[in-house]
C-alpha positions as CSV (number, residue, x, y, z in Angstrom):
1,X,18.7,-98.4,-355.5
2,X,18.5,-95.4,-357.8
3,X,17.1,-91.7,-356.3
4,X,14.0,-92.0,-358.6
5,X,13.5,-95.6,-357.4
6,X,13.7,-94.1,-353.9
7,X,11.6,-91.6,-354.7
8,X,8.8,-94.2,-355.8
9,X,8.9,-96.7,-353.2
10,X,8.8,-93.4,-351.0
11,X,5.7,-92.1,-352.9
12,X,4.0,-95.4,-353.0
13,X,4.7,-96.8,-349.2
14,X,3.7,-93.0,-348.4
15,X,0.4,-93.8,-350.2
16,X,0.1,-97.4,-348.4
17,X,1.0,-95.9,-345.2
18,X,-1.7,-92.9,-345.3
19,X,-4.2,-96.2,-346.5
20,X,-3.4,-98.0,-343.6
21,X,-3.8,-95.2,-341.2
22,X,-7.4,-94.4,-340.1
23,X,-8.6,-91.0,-339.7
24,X,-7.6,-88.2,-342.3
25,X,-4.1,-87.3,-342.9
26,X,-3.5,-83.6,-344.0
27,X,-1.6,-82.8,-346.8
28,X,-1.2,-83.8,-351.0
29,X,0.6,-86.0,-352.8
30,X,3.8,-84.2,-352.6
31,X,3.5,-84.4,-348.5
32,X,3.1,-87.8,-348.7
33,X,6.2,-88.4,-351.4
34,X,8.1,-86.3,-348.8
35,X,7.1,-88.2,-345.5
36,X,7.0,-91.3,-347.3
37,X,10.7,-90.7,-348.4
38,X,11.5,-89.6,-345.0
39,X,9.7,-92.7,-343.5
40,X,11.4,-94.7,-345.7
41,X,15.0,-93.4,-344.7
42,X,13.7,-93.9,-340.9
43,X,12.4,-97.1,-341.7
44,X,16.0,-98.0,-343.7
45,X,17.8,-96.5,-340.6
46,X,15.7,-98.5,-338.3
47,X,16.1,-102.0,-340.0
48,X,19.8,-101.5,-341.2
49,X,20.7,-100.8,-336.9
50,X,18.2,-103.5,-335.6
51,X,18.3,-106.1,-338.0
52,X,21.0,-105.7,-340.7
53,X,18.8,-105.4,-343.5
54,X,20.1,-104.1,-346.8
55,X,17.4,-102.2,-348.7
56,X,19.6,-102.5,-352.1
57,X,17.0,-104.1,-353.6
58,X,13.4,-102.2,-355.0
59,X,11.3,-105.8,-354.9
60,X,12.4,-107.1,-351.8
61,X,9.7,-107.7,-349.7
62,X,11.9,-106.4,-346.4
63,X,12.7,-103.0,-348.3
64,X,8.9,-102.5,-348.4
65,X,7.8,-103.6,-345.4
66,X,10.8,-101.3,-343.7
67,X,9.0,-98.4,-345.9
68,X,6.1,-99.3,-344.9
69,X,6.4,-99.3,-341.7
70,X,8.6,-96.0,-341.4
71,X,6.2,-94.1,-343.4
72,X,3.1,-95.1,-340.7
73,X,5.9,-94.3,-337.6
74,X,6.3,-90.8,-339.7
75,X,2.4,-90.1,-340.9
76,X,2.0,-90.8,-336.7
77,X,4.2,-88.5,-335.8
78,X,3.5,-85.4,-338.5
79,X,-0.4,-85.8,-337.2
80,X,0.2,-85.6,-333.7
81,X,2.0,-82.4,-334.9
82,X,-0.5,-81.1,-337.1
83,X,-3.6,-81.9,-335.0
84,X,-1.7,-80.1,-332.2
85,X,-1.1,-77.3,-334.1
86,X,-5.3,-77.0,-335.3
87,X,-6.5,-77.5,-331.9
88,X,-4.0,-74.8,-330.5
């Protein structure tokens, strides 16, 4: 997959992710490209170590869901952070 196809499944499994997610999630659109790119590395880490999945591919269906599901593991973590960091 090409960087600027990274980039958009990052943007847009970012955007699914914060969708999915109740509550509000701090931050703009480029805070959810990055943790949505860094949730879809951790998501492509996960799957490629667990389940040998090759996320080669922009349409497959386990590339997305892997995204997907990093991004949410990611959006979890940065708002335990940040709501942390408000209350303190």
């Amino acid at each position: 997959m090409s960087f600027l196809g990274f980039l958009l499944l990052g943007l847009i499994a970012g955007a699914i992710a914060k969708a999915i997610l109740p509550g509000k999630q701090g931050g703009g659109w480029f805070v959810t490209l990055l943790l949505g790119v860094v949730g879809a590395l951790l998501g492509g880490w996960i799957g490629g170590a667990l389940f040998g999945v090759n996320l080669q591919e922009f349409f497959s269906l386990a590339t997305w869901a892997l995204a997907i599901g990093g991004s949410i593991i990611v959006l979890l973590i940065y708002g335990a952070i940040v709501g942390r960091r408000k209350t303190a």
